[in-house]
N, C-alpha and C positions, 0 to 999 in steps of 0.2 A: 731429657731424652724422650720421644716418640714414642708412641705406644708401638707403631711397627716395625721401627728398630728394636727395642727389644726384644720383640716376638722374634725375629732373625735370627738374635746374637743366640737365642736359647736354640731355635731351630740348626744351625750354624752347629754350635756344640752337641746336639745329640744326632748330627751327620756324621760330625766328625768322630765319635764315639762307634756309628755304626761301621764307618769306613776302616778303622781299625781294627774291630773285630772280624770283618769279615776278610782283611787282608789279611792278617794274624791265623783264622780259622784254618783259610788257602794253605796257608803254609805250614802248619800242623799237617791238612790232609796230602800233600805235595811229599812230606816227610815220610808221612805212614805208609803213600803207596811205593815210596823208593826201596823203604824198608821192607816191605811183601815182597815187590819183583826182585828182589836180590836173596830171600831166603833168610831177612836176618830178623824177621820179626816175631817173638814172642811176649806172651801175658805181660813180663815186665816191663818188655818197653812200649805195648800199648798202655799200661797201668800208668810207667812216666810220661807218657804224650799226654792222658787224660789228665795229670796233674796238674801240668806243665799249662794245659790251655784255660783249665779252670781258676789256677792260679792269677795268670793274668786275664782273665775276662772278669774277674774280681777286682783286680788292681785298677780294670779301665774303668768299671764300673764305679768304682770311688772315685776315679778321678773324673768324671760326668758329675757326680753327685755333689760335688765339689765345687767344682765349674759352676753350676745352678745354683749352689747354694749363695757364695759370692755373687753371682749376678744378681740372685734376688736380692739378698741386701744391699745392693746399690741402687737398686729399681726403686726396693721401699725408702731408701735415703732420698730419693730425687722426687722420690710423690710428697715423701714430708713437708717437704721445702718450698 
């Protein structure tokens, strides 16, 4: 494998990682402002939105960390070799 194909696949995955959070954020904030213009927003369900987002930007966050880590050990298998 290329050195700058790698550099890609890694680049590739922490876009895709960005792109997700910030589609996912959209849509949390999309939520929160239906919830205010309608009167139905309080502490609690701003407390579950914050859950909710933290939740998964952790779950993405592993799965990034994940991602890299697998790649790196294939990058170091193919340098061994």
């Amino acid at each position: 494998m290329s050195e700058n194909t790698s550099k890609s696949k890694a680049i590739i995955y922490f876009l895709e990682f960005l792109l997700f959070v910030g589609a996912f954020g959209g849509f949390i904030a999309l939520i929160n402002m239906m919830l205010r213009k309608n009167g139905l927003d309080s502490p609690y369900t701003k407390a579950f939105l914050i859950a909710v987002i933290i939740f998964v930007y952790y779950k993405a966050w592993k799965w990034m960390c994940r991602k890299l880590d697998i790649f790196n050990s294939n990058n170091n298998m193919n340098n061994n070799e």
